[in-house]
TIVO-213145 format. One record per residue (C-alpha): x, y, z. Coordinates in nm, 4 decimals. Layout:
! TIVO-213145
<site X="X" Y="Y" Z="Z"/>
...
This chain:
! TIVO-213145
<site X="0.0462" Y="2.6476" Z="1.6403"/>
<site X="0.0747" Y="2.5077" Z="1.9934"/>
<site X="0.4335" Y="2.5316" Z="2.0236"/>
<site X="0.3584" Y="2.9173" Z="1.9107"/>
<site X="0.1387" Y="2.9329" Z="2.1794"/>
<site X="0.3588" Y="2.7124" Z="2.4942"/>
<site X="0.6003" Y="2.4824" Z="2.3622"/>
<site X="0.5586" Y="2.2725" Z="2.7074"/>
<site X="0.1948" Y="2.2491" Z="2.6719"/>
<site X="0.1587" Y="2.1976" Z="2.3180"/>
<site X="-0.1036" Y="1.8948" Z="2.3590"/>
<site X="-0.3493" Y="2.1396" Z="2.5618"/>
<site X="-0.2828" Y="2.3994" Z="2.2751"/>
<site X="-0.4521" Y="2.1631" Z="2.0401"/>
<site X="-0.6985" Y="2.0119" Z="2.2457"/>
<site X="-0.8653" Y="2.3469" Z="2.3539"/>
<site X="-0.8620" Y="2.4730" Z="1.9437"/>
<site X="-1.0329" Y="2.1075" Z="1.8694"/>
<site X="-1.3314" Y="2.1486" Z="2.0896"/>
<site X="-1.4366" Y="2.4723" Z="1.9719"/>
<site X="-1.6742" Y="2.5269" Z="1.7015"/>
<site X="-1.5230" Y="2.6696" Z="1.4762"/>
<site X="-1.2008" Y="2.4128" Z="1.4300"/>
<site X="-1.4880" Y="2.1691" Z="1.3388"/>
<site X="-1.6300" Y="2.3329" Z="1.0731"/>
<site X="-1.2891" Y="2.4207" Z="0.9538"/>
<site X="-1.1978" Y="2.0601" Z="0.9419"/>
<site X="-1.5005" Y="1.9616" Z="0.7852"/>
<site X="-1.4880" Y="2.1849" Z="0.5225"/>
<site X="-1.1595" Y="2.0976" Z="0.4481"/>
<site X="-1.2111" Y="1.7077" Z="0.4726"/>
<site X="-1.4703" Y="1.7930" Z="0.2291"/>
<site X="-1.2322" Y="1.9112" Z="-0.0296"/>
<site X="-0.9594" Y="1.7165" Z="-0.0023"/>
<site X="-1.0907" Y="1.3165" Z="0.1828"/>
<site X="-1.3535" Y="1.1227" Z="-0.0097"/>
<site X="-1.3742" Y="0.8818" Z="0.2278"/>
<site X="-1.4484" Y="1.1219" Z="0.5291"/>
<site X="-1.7352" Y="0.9726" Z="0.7185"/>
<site X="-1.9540" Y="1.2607" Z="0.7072"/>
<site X="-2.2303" Y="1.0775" Z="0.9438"/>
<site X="-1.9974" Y="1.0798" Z="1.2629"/>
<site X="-1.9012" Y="1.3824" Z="1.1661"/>
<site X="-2.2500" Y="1.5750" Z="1.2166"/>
<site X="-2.2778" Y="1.4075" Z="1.6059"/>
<site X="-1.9235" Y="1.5532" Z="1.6570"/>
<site X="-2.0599" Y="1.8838" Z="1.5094"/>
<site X="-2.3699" Y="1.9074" Z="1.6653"/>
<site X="-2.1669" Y="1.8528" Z="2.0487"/>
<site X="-1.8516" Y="2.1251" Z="1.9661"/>
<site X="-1.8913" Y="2.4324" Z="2.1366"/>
<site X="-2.0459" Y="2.2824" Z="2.4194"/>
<site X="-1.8538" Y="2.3592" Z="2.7901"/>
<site X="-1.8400" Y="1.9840" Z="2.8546"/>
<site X="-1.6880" Y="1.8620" Z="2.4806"/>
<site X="-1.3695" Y="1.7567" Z="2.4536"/>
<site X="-1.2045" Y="1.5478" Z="2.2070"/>
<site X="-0.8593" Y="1.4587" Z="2.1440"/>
<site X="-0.7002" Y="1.4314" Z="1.7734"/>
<site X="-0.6758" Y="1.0294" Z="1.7494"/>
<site X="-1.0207" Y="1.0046" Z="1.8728"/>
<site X="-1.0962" Y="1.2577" Z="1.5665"/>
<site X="-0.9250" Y="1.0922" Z="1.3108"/>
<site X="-1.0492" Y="0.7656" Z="1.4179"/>
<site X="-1.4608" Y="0.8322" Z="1.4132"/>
<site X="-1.4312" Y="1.0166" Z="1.0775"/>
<site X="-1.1761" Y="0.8848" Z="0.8813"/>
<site X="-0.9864" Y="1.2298" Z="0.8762"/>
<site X="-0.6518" Y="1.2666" Z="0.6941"/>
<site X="-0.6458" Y="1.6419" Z="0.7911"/>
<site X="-0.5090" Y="1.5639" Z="1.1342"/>
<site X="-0.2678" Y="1.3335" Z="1.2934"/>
<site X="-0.1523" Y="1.2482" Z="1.6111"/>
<site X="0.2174" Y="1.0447" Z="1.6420"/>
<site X="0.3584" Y="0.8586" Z="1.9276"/>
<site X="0.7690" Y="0.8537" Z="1.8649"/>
<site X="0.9999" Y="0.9749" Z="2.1095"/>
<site X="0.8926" Y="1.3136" Z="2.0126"/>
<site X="0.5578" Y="1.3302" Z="2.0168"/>
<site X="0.3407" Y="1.5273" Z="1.7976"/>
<site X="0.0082" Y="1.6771" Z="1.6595"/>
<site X="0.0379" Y="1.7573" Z="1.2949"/>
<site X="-0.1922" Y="1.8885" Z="1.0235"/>
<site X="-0.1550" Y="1.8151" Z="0.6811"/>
<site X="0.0089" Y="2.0222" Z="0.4383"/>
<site X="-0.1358" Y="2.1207" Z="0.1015"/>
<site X="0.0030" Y="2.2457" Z="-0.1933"/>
């Protein structure tokens, strides 16, 4: 998706999707389905602050408050934002 977007700003590509409203639900819903150890409590303060002009949150902060598998951010010589592919 980002490097769609701008491959040189591909981390600002995923940061703006993440703080919108709708990406959270999206995520939710899927963590739903697919991670039964999603932690659905710090998950509702996340919800209840997306949308808002001053949220922002990054992907490892994500993953690491909830528990998500949907999501993950690598550090390697090539870094990288990845979702997680279903079959």
């Amino acid at each position: 998706m980002g490097k769609f977007k701008n491959a040189e700003n591909t981390g600002l590509v995923i940061s703006h999707w993440l703080s919108t409203r709708f990406a959270i639900d999206f995520l939710g819903i899927w963590e739903q389905v697919y991670n039964p150890n999603f932690n659905y409590g710090e998950f509702a303060t996340i919800k209840s602050q997306s949308g808002l002009n001053s949220f922002k949150i990054s992907v490892k902060e994500f993953v690491e408050r909830t528990n998500a598998i949907s999501l993950q951010a690598k550090a390697s010589r090539y870094d990288g934002t990845y979702a997680k592919r279903t079959v």
